[in-house]
Backbone as CSV, one residue per row, in Angstrom:
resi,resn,N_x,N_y,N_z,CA_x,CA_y,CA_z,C_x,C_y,C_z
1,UNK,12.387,6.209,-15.836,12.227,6.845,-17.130,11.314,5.991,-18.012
2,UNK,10.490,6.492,-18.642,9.801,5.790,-20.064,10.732,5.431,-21.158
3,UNK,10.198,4.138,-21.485,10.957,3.499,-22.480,9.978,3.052,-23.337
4,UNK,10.070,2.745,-24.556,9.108,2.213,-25.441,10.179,0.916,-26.757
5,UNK,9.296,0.139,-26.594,10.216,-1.106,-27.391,9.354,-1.446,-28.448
6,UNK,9.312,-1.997,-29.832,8.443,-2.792,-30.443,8.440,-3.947,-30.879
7,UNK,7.682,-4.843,-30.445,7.690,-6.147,-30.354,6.842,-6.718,-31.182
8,UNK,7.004,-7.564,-32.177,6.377,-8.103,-33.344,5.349,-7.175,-33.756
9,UNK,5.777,-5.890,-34.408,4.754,-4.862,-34.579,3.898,-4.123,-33.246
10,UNK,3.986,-4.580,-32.520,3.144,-3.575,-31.240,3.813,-3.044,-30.331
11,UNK,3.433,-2.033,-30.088,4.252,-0.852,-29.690,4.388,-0.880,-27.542
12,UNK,5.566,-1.484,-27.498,5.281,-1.682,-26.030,6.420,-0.618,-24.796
13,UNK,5.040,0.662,-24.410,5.803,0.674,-23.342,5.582,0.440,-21.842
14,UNK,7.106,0.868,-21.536,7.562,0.553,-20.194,8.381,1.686,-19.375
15,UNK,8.122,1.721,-17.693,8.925,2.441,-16.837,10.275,1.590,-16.533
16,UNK,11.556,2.361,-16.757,12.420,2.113,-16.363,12.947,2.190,-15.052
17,UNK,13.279,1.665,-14.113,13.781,2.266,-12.313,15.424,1.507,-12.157
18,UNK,16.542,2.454,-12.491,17.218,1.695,-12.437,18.012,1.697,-10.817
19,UNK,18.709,1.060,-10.114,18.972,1.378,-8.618,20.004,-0.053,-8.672
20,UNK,20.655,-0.383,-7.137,21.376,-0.744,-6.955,21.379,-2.044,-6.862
21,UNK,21.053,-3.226,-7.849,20.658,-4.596,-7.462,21.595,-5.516,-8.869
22,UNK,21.190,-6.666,-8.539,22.171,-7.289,-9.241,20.969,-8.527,-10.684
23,UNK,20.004,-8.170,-9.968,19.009,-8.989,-10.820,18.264,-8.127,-12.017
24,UNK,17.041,-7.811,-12.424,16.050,-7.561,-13.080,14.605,-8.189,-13.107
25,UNK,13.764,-7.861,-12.613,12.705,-7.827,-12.170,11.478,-6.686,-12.905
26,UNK,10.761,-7.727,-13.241,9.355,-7.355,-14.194,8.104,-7.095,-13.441
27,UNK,7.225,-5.859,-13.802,6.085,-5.884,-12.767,4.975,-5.328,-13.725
28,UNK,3.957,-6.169,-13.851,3.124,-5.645,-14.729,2.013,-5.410,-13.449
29,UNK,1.394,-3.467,-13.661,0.257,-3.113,-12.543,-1.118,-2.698,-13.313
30,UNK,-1.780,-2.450,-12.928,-2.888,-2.289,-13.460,-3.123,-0.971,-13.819
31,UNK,-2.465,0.568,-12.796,-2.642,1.604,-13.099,-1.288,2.296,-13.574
32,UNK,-0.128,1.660,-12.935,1.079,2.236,-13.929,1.680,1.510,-14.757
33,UNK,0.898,0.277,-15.289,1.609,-0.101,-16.555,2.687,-0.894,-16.210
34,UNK,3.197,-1.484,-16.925,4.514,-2.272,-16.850,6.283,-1.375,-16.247
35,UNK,6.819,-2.030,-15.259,7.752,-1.240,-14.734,8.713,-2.230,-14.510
36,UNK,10.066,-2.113,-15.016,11.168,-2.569,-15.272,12.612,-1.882,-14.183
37,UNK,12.704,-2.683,-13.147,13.674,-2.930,-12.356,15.220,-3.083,-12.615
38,UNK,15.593,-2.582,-13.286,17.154,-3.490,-13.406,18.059,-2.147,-12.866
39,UNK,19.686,-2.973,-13.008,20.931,-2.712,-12.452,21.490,-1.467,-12.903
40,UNK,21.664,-0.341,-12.232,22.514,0.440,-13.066,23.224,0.904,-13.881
41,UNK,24.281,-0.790,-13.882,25.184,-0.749,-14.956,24.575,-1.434,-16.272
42,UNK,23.140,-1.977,-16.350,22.973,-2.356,-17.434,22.896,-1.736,-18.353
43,UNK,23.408,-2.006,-19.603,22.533,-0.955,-20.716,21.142,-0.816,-21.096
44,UNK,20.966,0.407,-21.558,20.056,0.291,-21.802,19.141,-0.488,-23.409
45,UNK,19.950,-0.488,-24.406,19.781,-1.459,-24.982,19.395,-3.334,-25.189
46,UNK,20.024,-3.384,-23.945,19.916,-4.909,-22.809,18.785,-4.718,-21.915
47,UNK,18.522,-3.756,-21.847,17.135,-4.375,-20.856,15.930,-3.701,-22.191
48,UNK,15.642,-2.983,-22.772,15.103,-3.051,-23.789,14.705,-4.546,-25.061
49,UNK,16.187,-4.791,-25.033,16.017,-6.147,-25.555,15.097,-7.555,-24.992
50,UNK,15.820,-7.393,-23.241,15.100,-8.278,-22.297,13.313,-8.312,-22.366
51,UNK,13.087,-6.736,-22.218,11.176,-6.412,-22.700,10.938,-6.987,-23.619
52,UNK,11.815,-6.698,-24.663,10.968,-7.542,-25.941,11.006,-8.860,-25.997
53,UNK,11.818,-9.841,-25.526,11.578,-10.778,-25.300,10.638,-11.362,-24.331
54,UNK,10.310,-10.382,-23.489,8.905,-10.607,-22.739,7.558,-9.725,-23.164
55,UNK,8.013,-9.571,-24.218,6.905,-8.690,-24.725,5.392,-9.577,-24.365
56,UNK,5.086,-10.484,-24.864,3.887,-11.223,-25.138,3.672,-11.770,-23.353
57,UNK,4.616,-11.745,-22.251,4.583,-12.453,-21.549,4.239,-10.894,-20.255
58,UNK,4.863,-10.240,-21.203,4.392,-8.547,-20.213,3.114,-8.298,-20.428
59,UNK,2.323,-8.164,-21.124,1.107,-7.937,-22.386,0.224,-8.835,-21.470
60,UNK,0.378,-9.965,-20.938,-0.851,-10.845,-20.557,-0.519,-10.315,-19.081
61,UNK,0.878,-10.503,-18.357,0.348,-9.649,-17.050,-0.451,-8.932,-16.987
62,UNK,-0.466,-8.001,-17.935,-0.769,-6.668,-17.323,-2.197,-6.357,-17.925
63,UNK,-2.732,-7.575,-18.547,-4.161,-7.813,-19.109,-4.673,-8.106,-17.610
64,UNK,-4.430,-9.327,-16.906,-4.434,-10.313,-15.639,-4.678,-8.734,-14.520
65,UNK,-3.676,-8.110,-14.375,-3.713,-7.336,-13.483,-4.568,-6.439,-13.146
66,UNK,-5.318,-6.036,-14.686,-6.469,-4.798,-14.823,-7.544,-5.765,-14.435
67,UNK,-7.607,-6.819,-15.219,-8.942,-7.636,-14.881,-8.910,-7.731,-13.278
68,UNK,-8.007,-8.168,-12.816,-7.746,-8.128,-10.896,-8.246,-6.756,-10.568
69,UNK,-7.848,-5.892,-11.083,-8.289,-4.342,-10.512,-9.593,-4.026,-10.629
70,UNK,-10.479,-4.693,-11.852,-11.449,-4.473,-11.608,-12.411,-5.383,-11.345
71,UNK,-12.382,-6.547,-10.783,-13.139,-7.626,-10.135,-13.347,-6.527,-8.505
72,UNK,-11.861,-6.151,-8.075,-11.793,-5.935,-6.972,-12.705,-4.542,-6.648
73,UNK,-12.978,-3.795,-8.027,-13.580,-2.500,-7.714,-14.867,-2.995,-7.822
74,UNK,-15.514,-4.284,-8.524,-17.170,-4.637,-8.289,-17.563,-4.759,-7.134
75,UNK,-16.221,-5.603,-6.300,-16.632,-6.388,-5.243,-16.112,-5.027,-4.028
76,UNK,-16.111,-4.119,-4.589,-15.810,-2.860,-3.369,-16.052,-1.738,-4.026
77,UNK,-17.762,-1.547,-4.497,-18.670,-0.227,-4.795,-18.148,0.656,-3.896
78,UNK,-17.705,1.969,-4.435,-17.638,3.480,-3.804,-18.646,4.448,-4.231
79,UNK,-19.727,3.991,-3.873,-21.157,4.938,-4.607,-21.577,5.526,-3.386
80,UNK,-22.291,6.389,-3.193,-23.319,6.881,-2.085,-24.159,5.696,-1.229
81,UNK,-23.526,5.549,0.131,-24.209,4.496,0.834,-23.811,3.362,0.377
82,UNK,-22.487,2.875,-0.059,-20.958,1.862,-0.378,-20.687,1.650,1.453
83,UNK,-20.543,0.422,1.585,-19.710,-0.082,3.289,-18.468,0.736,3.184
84,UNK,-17.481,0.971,3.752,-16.593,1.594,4.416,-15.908,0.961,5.502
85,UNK,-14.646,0.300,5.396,-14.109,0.200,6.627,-13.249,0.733,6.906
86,UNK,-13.550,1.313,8.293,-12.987,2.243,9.408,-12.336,2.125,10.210
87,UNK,-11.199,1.508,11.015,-10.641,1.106,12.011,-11.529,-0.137,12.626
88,UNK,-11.406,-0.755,11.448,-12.034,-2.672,11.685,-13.981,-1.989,12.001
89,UNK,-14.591,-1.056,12.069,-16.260,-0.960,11.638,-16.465,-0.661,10.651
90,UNK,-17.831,-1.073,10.173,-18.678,-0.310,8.634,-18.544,0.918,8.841
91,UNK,-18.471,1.748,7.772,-19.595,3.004,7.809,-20.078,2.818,6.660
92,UNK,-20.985,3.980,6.300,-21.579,4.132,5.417,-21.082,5.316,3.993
93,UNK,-20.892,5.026,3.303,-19.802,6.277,2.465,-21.002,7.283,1.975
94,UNK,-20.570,8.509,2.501,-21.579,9.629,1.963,-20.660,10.357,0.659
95,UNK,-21.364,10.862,-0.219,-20.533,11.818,-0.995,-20.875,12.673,-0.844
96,UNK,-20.502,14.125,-0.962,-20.679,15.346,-1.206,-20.043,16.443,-1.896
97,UNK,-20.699,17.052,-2.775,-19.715,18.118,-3.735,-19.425,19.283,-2.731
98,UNK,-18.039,19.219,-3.259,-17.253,20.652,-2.634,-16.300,20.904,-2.947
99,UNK,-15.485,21.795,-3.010,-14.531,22.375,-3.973,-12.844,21.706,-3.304
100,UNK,-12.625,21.376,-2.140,-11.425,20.980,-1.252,-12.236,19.378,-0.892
101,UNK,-11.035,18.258,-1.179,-11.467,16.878,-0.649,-11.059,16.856,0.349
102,UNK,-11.925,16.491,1.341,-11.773,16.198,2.499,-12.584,15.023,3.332
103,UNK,-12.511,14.575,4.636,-13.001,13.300,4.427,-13.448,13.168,6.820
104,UNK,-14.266,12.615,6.558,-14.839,12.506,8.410,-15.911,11.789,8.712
105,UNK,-15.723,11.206,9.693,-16.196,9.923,10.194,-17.081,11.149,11.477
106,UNK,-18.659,10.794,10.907,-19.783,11.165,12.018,-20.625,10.015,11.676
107,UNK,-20.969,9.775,13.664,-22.493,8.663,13.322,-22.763,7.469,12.620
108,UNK,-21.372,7.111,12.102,-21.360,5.600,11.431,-21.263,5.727,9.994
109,UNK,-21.129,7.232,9.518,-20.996,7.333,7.956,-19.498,8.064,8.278
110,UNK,-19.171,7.762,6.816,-17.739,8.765,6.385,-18.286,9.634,6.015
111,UNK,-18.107,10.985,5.649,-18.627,11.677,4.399,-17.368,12.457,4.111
112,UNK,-17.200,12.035,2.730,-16.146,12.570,2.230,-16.698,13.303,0.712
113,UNK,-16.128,14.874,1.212,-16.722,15.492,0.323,-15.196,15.771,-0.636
114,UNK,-15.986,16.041,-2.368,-14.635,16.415,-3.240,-15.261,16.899,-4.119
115,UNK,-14.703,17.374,-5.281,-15.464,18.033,-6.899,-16.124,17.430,-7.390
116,UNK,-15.820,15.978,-7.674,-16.157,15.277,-8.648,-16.754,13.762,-7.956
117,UNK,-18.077,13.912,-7.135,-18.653,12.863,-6.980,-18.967,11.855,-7.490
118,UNK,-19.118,12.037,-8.873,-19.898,10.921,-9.603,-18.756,10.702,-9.966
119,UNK,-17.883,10.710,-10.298,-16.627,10.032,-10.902,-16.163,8.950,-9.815
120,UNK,-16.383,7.611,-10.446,-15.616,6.691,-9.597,-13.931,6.503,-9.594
121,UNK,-13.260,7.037,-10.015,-11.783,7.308,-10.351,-11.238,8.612,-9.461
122,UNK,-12.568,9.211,-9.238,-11.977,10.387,-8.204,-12.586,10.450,-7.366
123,UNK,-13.357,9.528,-6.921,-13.887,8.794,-5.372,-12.762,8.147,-4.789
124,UNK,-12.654,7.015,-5.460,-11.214,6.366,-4.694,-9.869,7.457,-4.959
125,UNK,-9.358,8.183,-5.600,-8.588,8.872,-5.440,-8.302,9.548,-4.233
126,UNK,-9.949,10.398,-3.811,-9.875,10.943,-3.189,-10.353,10.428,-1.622
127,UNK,-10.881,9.019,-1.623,-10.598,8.000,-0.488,-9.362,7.355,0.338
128,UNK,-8.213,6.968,-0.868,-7.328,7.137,-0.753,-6.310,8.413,-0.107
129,UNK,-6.477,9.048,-0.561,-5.706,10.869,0.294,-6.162,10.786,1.332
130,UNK,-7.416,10.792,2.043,-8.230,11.223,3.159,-7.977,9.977,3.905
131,UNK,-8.156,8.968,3.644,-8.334,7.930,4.682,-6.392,7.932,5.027
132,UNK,-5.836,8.378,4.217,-3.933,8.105,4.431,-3.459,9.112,5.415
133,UNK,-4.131,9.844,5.297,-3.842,11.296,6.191,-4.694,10.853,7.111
134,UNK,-5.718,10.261,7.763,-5.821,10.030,8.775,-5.275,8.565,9.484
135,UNK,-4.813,8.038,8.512,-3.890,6.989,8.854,-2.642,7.414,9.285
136,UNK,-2.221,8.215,8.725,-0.894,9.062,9.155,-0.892,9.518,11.031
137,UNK,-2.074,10.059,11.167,-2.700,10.892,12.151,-2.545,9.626,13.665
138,UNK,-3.277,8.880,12.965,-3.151,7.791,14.012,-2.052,6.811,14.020
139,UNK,-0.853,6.415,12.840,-0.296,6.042,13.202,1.015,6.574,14.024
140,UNK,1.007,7.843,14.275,1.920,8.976,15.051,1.385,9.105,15.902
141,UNK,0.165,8.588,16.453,-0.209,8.265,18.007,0.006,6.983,18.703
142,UNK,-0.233,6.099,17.445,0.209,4.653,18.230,1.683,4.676,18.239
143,UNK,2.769,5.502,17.721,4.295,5.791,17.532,4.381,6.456,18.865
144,UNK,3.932,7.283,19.191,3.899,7.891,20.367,3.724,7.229,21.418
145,UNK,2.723,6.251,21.520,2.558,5.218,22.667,3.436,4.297,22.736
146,UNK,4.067,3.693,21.887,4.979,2.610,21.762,6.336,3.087,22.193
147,UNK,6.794,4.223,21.262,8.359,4.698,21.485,8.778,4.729,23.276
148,UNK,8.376,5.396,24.411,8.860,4.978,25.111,8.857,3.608,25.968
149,UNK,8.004,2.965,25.505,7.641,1.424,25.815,8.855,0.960,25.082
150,UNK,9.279,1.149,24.112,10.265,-0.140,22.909,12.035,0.741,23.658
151,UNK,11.623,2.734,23.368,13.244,2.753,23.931,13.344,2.711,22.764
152,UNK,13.114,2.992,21.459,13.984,3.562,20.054,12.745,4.507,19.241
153,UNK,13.483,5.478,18.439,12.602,6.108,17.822,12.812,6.170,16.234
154,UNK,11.972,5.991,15.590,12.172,5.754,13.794,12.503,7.433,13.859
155,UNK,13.557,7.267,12.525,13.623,8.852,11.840,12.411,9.142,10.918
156,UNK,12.673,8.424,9.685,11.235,9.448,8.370,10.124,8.145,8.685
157,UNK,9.163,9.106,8.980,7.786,7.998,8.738,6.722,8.447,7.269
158,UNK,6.161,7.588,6.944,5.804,7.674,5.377,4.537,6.947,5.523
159,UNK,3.850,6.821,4.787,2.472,6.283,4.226,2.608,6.208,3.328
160,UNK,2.488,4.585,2.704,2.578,4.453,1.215,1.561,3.517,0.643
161,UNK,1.089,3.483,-0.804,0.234,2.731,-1.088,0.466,1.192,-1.358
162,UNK,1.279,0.336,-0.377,2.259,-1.030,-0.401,0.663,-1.826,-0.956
163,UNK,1.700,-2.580,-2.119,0.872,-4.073,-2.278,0.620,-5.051,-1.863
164,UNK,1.890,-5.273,-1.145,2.254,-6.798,-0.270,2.889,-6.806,1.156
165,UNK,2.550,-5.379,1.622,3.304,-5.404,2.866,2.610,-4.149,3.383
166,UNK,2.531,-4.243,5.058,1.416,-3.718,5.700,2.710,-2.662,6.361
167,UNK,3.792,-3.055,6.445,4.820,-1.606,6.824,6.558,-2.369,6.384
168,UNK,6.954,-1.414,7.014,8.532,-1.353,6.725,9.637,-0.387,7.124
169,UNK,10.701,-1.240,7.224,11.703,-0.353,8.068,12.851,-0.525,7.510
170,UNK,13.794,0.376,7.213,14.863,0.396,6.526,15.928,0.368,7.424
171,UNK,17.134,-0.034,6.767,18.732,0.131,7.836,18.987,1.119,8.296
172,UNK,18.450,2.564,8.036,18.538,3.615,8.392,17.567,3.895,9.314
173,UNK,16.554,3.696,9.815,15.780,3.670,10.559,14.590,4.427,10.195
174,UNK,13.947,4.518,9.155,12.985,4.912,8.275,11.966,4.035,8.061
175,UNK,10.414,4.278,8.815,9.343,3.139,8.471,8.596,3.596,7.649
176,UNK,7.732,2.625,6.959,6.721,3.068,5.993,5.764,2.355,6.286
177,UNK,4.480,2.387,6.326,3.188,2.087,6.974,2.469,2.194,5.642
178,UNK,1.267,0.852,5.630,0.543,0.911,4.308,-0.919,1.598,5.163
179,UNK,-1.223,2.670,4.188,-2.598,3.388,4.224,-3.853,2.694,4.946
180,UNK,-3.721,1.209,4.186,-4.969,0.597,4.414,-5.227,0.344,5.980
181,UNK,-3.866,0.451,6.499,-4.066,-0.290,7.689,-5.351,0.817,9.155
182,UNK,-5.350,1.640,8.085,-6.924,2.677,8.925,-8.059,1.664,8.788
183,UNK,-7.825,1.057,8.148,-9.425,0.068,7.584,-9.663,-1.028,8.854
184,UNK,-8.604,-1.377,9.098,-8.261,-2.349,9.812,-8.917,-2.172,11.712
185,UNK,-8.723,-3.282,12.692,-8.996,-3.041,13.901,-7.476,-2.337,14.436
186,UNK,-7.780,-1.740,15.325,-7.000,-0.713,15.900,-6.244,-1.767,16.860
187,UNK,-6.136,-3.027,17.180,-5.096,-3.938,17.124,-4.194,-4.461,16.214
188,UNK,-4.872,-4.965,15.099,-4.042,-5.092,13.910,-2.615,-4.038,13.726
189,UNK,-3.141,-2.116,13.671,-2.635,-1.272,13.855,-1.756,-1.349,14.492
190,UNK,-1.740,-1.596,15.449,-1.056,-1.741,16.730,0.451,-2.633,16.576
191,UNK,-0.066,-3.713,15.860,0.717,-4.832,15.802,2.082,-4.365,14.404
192,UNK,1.152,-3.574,13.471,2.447,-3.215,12.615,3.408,-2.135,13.408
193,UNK,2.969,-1.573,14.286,3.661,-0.305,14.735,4.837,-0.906,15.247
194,UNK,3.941,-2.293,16.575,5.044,-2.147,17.326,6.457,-3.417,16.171
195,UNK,5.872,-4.102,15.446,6.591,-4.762,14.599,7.957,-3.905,14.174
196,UNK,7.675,-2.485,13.500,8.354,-1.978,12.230,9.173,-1.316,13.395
197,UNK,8.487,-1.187,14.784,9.391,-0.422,15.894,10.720,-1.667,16.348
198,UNK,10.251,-2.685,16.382,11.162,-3.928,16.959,12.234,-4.136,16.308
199,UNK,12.072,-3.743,15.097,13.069,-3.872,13.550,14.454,-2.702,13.843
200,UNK,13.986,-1.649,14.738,15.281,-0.746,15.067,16.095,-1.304,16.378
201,UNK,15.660,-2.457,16.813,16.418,-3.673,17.622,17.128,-4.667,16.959
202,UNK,16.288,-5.600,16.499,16.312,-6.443,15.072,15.998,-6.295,13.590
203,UNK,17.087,-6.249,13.238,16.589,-6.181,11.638,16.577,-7.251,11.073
204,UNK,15.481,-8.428,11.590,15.298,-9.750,10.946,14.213,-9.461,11.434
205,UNK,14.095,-11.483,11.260,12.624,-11.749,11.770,13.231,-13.022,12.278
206,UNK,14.099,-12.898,13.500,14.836,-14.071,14.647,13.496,-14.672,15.856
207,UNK,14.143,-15.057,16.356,13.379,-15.170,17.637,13.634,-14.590,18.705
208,UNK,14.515,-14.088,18.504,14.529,-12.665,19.671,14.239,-11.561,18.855
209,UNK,13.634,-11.059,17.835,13.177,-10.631,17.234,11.943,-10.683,17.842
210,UNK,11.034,-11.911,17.679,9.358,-11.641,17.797,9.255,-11.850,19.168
211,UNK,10.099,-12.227,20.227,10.502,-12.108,21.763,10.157,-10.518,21.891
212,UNK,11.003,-9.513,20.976,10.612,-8.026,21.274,9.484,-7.709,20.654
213,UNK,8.252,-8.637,19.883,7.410,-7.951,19.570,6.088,-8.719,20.380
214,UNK,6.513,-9.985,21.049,5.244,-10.217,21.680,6.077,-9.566,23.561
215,UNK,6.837,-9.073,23.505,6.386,-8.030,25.006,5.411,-6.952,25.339
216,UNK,6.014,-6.277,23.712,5.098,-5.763,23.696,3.701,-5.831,23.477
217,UNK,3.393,-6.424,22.934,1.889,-7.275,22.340,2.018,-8.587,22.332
218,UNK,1.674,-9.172,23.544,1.361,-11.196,24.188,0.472,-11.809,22.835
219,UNK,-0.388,-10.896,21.969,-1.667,-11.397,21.477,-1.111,-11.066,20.145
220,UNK,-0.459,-10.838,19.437,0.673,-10.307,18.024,0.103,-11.255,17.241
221,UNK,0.330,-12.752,17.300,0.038,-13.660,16.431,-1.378,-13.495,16.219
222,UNK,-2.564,-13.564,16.759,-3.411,-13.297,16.523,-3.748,-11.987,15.521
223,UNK,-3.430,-10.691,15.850,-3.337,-9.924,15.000,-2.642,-9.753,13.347
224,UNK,-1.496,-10.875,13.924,-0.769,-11.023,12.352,-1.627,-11.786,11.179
225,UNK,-1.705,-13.129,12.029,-3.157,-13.760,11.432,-3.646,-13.210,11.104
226,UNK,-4.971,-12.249,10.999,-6.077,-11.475,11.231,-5.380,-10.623,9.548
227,UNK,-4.646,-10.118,10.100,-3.940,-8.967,8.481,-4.239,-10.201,7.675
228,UNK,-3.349,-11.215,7.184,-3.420,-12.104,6.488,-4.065,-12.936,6.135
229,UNK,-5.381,-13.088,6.881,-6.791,-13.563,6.038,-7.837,-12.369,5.957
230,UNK,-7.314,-11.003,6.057,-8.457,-10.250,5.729,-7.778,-9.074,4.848
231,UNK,-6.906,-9.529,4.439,-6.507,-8.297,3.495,-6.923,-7.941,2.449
232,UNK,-7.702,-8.958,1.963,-8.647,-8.508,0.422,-9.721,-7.578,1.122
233,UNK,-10.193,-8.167,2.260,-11.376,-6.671,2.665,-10.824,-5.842,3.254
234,UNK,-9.960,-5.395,3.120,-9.323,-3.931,3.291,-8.696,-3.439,2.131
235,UNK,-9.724,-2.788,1.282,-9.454,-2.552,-0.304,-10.413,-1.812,-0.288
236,UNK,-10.948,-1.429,-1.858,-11.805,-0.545,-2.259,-11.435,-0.340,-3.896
């Protein structure tokens, strides 16, 4: 829910998410603004209060965060003939006006056509949709290859736009896969699948844990590596 507090005269709001935890946790983002984590049973007066006491300390996050958002959009042009990465190659980003966004890899270019070309806000919007749906596409093929290799099958699979994590698997047996990972080499890929698949064995990160993830993949560390010094160039 939206909340709005005022803090030494300036008017500060915030998303509320309240759910089942025992802490409170602050997140200042660049496109949704400041979002406030806390406990169910808190009041809401008490975590209102808590904002304003971070008022000045929310305010510079979320200064920090836009400036981050847009260093990262200089250093990753989405213009006509912008790099593109594709399952770990360049392409070349074509635009084209057309009334339905849609998005396809011919000959070393993407061309992803939508309404509003010249708009850089609805380039990546619509980079985002297209490249997730074909991330989707392929990661329900590498699910397909793995499941009878591992012997378990996830229930809901999801695509989400994760900040700090390339997938995920819940106690229920529900994974979530980050978008970007289309950008990536189709090993990398590989390596979250069979990871978030190993997790419906182990739900840690033991050593018989990564025992079930280098059977399946001998070369894992390498790929894990690889996510983790190249994850700033898999952005846009």
């Amino acid at each position: 829910m939206k909340r709005v507090v005022i803090a030494d005269g300036l008017r500060l709001e915030y998303t509320l998410i309240q759910a089942q935890r025992r802490d409170v946790l602050f997140q200042a983002l660049p496109e949704a603004g400041i979002r406030v984590y806390a406990p169910k049973y808190l009041p809401l007066r008490e975590v209102d209060a808590l904002v304003r006491e971070r008022a000045a300390e929310l305010t510079r996050m979320r200064r920090e965060a836009e400036a981050g958002l847009e260093k990262r959009r200089q250093a990753h042009p989405v213009t006509d003939g912008s790099p593109i990465l594709i399952e770990g190659r360049r392409h070349a980003l074509r635009l084209v006006r057309g009334q339905r966004r849609t998005g396809r890899v011919s000959d070393g270019t993407y061309i992803l056509t939508l309404p509003d070309p010249d708009s850089d806000a609805a380039v990546r919007a619509a980079l985002r949709s297209t490249l997730s749906a074909m991330a989707l596409q392929r990661i329900r093929q590498r699910l397909e290859h793995y499941i009878p290799r591992i012997g378990r099958a996830p229930g809901r699979i999801a695509i989400r736009d994760q900040k700090s994590r390339w997938g995920s698997c819940s106690q229920k047996g529900n994974v979530n896969f980050n978008w970007k990972l289309i950008m990536a080499p189709p090993e990398a890929l590989d390596y979250v699948v069979v990871h978030e698949l190993c997790h419906l064995y182990e739900f840690n990160h033991s050593p018989r844990f990564w025992a079930l993830v280098s059977e399946q993949m001998p070369d894992y560390a390498v790929w894990k590596k690889w996510l983790k010094q190249h994850a700033e160039d898999l952005n846009f």
